[in-house]
N, C-alpha and C positions, 0 to 999 in steps of 0.2 A: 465632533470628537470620534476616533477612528478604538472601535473597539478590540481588546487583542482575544483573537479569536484563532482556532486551529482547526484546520480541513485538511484530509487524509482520506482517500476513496480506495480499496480492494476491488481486483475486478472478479465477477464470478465466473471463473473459465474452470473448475471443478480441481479437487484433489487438492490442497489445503498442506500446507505441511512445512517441517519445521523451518525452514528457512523463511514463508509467509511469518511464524507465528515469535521467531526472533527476531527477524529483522524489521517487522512492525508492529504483529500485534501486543505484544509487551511495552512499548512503546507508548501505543496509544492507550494504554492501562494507566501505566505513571502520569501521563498526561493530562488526565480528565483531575488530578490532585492541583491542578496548578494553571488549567487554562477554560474557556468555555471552548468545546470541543464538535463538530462535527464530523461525523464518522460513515462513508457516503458507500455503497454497495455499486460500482459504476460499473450499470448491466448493459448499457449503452456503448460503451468503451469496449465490452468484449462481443460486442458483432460487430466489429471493423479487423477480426483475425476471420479466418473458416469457418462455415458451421462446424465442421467437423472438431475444431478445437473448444467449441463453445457451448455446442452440444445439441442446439436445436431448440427449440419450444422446449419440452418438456425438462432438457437440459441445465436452459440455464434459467427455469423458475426452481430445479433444485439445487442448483449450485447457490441463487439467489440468499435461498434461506439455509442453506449452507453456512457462507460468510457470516449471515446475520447470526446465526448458532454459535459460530468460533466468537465471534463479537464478544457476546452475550457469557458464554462457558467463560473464557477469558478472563471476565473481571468489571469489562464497560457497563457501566449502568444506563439502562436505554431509560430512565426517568430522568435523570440529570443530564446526560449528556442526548443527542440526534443521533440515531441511527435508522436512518434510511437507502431505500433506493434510488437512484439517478432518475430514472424513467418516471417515476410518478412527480417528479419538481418541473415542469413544462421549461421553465426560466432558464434549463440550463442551456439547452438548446438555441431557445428563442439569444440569448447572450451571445453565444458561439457565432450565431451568423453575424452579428455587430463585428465582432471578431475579428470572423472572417475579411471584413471591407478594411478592418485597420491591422492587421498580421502580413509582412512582406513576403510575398512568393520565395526570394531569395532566402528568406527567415528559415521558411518547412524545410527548402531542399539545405539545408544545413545540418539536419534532426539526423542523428547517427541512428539512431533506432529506428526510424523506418527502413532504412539501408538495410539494418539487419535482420530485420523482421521479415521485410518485402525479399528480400535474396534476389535472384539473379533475375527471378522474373517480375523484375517490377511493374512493369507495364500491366501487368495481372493483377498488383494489388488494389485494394479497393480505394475508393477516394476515403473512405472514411479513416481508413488507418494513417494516411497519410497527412490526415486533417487529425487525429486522434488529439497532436497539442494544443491546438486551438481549441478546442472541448475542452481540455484539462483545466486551460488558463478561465475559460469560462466556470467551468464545476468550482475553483479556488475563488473567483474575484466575481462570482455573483451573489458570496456572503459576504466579500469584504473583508478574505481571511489574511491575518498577519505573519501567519505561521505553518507551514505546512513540511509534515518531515517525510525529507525525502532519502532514498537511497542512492547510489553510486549511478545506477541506469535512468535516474528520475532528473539530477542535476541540472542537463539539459532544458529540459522542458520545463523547469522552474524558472531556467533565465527566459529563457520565450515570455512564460507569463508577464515577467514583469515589463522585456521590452513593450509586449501590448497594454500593460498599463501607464508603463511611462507614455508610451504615444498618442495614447487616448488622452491621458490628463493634454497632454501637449497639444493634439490635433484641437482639443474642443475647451481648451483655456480660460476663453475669455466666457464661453457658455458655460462652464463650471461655476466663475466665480459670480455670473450672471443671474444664475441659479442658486445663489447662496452657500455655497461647498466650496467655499476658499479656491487657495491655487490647485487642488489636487482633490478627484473624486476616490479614484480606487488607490486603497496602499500597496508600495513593492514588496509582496512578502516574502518575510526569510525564512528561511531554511531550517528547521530542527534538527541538528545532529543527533543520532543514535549511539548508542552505547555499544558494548563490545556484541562481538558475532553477528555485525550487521549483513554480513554478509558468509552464510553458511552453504558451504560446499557442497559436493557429492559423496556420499559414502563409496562409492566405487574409483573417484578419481577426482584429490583434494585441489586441481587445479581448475573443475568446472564446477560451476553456481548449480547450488541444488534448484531441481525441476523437474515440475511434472510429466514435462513431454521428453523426459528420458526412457526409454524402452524397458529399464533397469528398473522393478518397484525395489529391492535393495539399493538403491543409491539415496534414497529418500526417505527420511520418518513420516505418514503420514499424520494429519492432527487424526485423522479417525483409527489409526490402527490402535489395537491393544495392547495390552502389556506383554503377552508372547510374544508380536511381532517385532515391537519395539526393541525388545531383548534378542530376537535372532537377527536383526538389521543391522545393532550395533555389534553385536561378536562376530558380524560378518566383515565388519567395515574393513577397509584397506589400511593395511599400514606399512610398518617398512621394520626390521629387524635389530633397529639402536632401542637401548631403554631412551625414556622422557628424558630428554635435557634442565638442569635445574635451571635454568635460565632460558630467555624469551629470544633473545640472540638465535641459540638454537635450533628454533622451531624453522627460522627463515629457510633453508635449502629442504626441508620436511612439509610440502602443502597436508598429504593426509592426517601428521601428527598436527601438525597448526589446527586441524579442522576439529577435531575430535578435545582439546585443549581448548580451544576456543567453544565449542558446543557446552562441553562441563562449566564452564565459568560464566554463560551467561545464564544458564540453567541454575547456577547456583550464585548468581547476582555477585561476582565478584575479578576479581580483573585477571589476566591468567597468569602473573605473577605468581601471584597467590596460591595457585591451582599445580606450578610447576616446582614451587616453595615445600608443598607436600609430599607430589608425583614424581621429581626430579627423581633419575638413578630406577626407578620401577620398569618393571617390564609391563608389555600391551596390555598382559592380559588380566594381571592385576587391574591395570585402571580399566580398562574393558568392565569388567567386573563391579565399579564403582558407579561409571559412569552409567550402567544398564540400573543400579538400584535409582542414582540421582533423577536420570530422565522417567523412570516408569511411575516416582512417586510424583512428577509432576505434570506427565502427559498422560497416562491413563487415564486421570480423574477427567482431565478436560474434556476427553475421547467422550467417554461415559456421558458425559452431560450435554453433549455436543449430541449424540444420538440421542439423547430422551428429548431436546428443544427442537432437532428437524423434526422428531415425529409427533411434535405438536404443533403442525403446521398454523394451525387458528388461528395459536400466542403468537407465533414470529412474525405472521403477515398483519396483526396487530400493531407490533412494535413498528414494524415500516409504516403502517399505513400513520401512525401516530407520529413520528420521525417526518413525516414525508409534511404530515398536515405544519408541525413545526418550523419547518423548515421553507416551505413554501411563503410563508411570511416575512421574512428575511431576503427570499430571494425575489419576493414580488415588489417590495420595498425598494430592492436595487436596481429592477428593471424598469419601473417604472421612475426612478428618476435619471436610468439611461433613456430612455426615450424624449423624456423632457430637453435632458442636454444636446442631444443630438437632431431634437428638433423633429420625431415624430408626433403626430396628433393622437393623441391618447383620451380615451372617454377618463373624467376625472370625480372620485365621490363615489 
C-alpha cells in the first residue's frame, strides 16, 4: 500500500525572500495539517549553477542552515514533520544514477529550463545542471512521494519524474511483481496546487518574477530584512497613476498593481477580490500604507527568529542531522528494493 506522502526541496543558493516564502514556504506550513511531509534543503541541486551563485564552501553551509531557519521560523515543525539536507541521505544520488540508465536523452534536451539557465553558452554548462531533473525525480520517488507542489518553472520536471517512474514500473514489470510489489513499484505523483501569489513579482518591474540575482535589492523583500527595510521597499515599489480598480478584471493590463494586490492578499490569507472589495477607487499610497503595516506585522517576526535560529547553529545542524537520520530509512528502504528489482546483488540483513 502506497503511502500519501509530500516531498518539496528549497535550494540553498542564499537571499530567501518573498516570493521563496509565498510561493512555497506558506504552503508547505498548511501542509504538514494534512499530509506526512518531507521538507528536503537540496544543497546538491545548487552546485550544478556557478560557485559564484552558490557561494562556495562556506556559502552554501550558511545558506544550508539558512533555509532550515526560514523552515523552522515559518511554522514547520521539524518533530513531526523531516527537515533535512540532500547531501547527508547517500540514496539520493545512488537512485539518480538508476535514473539516469532509464531517463531518455531525448527526455533532458526537452527541459526549458536548462535552455534557460545554461543561455547561449551551453556547451559551458555543467553536466550536473543538465542532469539536475533526474536528481529531482530521484530526491521525489526515493520516498515514494505522492505529492509534490510545484510551481510554474517546476511543471516540467514533475512530468519527467513521472515519465521515469512510469518506465521503470514498465521497463522492470514482471520483476516488480516478482518481488511482490504488484504491477507498479514507484507512484506518478501529483502535483499540489498553490494558492494565490504563487507567483510574486519584482518590486521594480511587475512583469518579472521576483529574484535574487536582480542587481535591484528594492525589487525584492528579503525573508531577512526588517521592518524598516520592508517599509522603505514597499513605498518604493513601482506603480502606475490609476487608483485600485474594484474589480479583478482590472488589475489585467496593471502587472505592478496585480503584484502589490496579489502580495496583500496572500499576506492576509484571502483572495484578491476581497482585497480590491475594500481597496477599489483608493489611491497607491493609501494602500502602500496598509500594505507596509500588513507585511511588517508578518515578516519582521519571521526575520527576527530567523536570525536567533542561524546563530544557533548547534539546534539547526541538529534538526538536519535528525531529519537526515529519519529520512534515510525511507530512503534505504527504497533502494534497496530497487536493487533487488533491477537485479543488483545486494548484502541482505
Amino acid at each position: 500500500m502506497t503511502i500519501e506522502r509530500v516531498f518539496s526541496g528549497v535550494q540553498p543558493t542564499g537571499n530567501l525572500h518573498l516570493g521563496n516564502y509565498l510561493g512555497a514556504i506558506v504552503n508547505f506550513v498548511k501542509l504538514q495539517a494534512t499530509h506526512n511531509c518531507i521538507y528536503c534543503v537540496v544543497d546538491l541541486h545548487a552546485m550544478t549553477m556557478p560557485i559564484a551563485v552558490w557561494g562556495g564552501p562556506e556559502g552554501l553551509r550558511h545558506n544550508t542552515r539558512e533555509v532550515t531557519a526560514a523552515f523552522i521560523a515559518s511554522g514547520i515543525d521539524p518533530k513531526k514533520q523531516i527537515i533535512f539536507n540532500q547531501s547527508q541521505v547517500a540514496e539520493h544520488a545512488e537512485l539518480a544514477w538508476v535514473f539516469n540508465c532509464v531517463a531518455r536523452l531525448g527526455w533532458l534536451n526537452r527541459m526549458i529550463q536548462f535552455k534557460e539557465k545554461a543561455g547561449k553558452d551551453r556547451e559551458n554548462a555543467s553536466v550536473g545542471l543538465y542532469d539536475y531533473p533526474v536528481l529531482m525525480a530521484s530526491d521525489i520517488l526515493v520516498y515514494r512521494a505522492t505529492h509534490v507542489p510545484v510551481g510554474e518553472d517546476q511543471k516540467q520536471h514533475l512530468e519527467l519524474t513521472r515519465d521515469i517512474a512510469q518506465k521503470f514500473n514498465n521497463d522492470f514489470s514482471a520483476s516488480i511483481a516478482a518481488q511482490g510489489y504488484g504491477e507498479a513499484y514507484f507512484p506518478l505523483p501529483e502535483p499540489v496546487i498553490a494558492g494565490p501569489a504563487t507567483r510574486v513579482m519584482s518590486l521594480r518591474d511587475g512583469t518579472k518574477k521576483m529574484s535574487k540575482s536582480d542587481p535591484s535589492d528594492y525589487s525584492r523583500i528579503n525573508l531577512t530584512d526588517d521592518a524598516d527595510a520592508i517599509a522603505q521597499k514597499i513605498r518604493k515599489a513601482k506603480t502606475d497613476p490609476e487608483p485600485l480598480p474594484s474589480e479583478e478584471k482590472g488589475l489585467e493590463p496593471r502587472p505592478e498593481a496585480d503584484n502589490l494586490v496579489g502580495i496583500y492578499a496572500a499576506l492576509a490569507g484571502k483572495p484578491k477580490s476581497e482585497v480590491l472589495a475594500e481597496f477599489g477607487g483608493a489611491q497607491f499610497s493609501g494602500f502602500k500604507s496598509n500594505l507596509v503595516d500588513l507585511a511588517v506585522s508578518k515578516l519582521a517576526p519571521l526575520a527576527a527568529e530567523m536570525k536567533r535560529l542561524s546563530a544557533d547553529t548547534a539546534y539547526v545542524d541538529s534538526v538536519l542531522a535528525d531529519g537526515a537520520d529519519r529520512a534515510r530509512i525511507i530512503a534505504a528502504e527504497t533502494m534497496a528494493a530497487v536493487k533487488d528489482i533491477v537485479g543488483l546483488v545486494r548484502k541482505k540483513g
